[in-house]
C-alpha positions as CSV (number, residue, x, y, z in Angstrom):
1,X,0.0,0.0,0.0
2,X,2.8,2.4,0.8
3,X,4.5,2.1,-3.0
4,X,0.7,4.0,-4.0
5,X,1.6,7.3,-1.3
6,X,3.9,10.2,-2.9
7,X,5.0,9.9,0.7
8,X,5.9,6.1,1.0
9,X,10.0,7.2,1.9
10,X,8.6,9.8,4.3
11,X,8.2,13.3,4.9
12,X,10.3,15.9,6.6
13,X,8.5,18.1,9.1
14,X,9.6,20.4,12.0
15,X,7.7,23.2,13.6
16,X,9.9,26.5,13.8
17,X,7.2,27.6,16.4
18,X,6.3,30.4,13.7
19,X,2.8,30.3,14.3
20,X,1.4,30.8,10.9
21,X,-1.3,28.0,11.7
22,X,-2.5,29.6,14.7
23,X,-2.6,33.6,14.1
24,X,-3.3,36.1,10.8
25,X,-5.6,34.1,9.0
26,X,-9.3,33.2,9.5
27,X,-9.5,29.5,9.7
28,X,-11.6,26.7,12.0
29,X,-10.7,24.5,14.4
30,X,-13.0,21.9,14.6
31,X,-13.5,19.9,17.4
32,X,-14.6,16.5,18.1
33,X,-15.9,15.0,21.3
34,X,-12.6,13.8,22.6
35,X,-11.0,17.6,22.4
36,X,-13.7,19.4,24.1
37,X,-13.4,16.8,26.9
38,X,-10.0,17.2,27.1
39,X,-10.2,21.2,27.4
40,X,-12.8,21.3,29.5
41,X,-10.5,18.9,32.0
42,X,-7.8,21.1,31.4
43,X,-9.4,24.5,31.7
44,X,-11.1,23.2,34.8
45,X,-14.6,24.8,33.5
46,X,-17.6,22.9,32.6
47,X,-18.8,21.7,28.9
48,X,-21.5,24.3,29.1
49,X,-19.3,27.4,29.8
50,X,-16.2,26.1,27.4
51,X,-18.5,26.0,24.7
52,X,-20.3,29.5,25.5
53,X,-17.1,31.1,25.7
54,X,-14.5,29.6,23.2
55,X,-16.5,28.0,20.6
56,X,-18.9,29.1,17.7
57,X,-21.1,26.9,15.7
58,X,-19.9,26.7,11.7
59,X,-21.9,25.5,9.0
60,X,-19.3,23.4,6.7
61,X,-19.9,21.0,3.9
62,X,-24.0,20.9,5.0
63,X,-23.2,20.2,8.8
64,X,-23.2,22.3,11.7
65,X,-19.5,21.7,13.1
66,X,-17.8,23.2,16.5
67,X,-15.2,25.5,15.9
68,X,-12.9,27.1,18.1
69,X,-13.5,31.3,18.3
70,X,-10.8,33.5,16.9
71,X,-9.7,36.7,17.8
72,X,-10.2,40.0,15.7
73,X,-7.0,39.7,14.2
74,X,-7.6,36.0,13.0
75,X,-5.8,34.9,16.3
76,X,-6.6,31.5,17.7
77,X,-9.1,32.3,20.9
78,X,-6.0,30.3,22.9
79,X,-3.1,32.4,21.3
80,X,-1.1,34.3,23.9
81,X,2.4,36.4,23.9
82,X,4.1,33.4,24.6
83,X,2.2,30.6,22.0
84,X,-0.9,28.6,22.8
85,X,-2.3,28.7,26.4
86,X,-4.0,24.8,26.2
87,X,-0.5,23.2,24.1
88,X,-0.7,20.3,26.2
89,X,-4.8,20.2,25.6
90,X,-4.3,21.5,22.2
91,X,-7.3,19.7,19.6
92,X,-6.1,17.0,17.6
93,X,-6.6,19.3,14.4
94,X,-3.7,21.1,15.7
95,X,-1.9,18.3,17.1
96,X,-1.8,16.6,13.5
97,X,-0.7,19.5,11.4
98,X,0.4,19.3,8.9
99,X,0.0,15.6,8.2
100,X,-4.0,16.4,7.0
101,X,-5.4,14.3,4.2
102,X,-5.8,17.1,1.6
103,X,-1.6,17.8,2.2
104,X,-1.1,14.2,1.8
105,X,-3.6,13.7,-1.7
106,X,-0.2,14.7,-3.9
107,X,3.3,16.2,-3.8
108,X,2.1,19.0,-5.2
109,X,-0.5,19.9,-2.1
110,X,2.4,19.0,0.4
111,X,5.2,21.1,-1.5
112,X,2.3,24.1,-2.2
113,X,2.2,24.2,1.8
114,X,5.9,25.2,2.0
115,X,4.8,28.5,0.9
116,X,3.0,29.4,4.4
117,X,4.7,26.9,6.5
118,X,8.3,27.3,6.9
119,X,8.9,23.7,9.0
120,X,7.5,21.4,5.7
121,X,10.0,20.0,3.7
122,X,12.7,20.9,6.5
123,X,13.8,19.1,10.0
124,X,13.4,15.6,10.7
125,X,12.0,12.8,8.7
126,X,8.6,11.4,9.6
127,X,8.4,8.1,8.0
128,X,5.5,6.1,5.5
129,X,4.3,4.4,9.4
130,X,4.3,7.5,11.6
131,X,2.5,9.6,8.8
132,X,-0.4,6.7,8.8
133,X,-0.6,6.4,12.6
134,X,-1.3,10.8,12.4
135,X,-3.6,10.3,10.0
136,X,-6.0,7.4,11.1
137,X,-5.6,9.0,14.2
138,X,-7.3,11.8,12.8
139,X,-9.7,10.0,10.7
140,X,-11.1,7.9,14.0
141,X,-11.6,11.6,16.0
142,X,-13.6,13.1,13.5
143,X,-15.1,16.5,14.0
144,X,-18.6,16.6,16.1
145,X,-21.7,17.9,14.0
146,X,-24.1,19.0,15.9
């Protein structure tokens, strides 16, 4: 199955902590049942009042979908001075990035990234196993509709 994946010899990946995928850009972060859990336990507030105050309902593809809020400036609700204030809680859309199924479709989506993430293509080497493991991780959390 790997010799049918552009990325079948691996990919190289390393964050440079840049923070293009968190700030200047409107975007969503949608959650699934697992994250929410996890922030709530983590913000030590309950489901209802994480929700009220962090999250805003998106329509997307025909479903209603939980998002994360952003900021004015496109900021990430959780983005602070010093990077994100739940890392260790962070969603698993943010935990994943940049090994997302449209990036991994072709070359050309995974090399097109380079252009606003400085860490693809550079750092270590993720190899053919450790890219599926991020991925079906991903696909068994989807996003919760609502």
């Amino acid at each position: 199955m790997s010799e049918d994946v552009f990325y079948k010899d691996g990919l190289k990946f390393q964050c440079v902590r840049c923070s293009r995928c968190c700030r200047y850009e409107p975007g969503y972060v949608f959650l699934s049942m697992s994250d929410i859990q996890n922030l709530v336990k983590h913000l030590k507030i309950t489901q209802e009042d994480f929700i009220h105050k962090f999250c805003r309902e998106i329509n997307f593809s025909g479903f209603k979908r939980l998002s994360l809020k952003e900021k004015s400036n496109y900021d990430c609700i959780f983005w602070e001075d010093g990077g994100c204030a739940v890392y260790k809680a962070r969603p698993l859309q943010c935990r994943t990035y940049p090994f997302w199924e449209e990036y991994l479709l072709s070359q050309e989506n995974w090399d097109d990234l380079e252009k606003s993430c400085p860490g693809v293509n550079h750092g270590r080497l993720y190899t053919y196993d450790e890219i599926e493991a991020i991925r079906k991780k991903r696909l068994g959390e989807p996003p919760l509709i609502l």
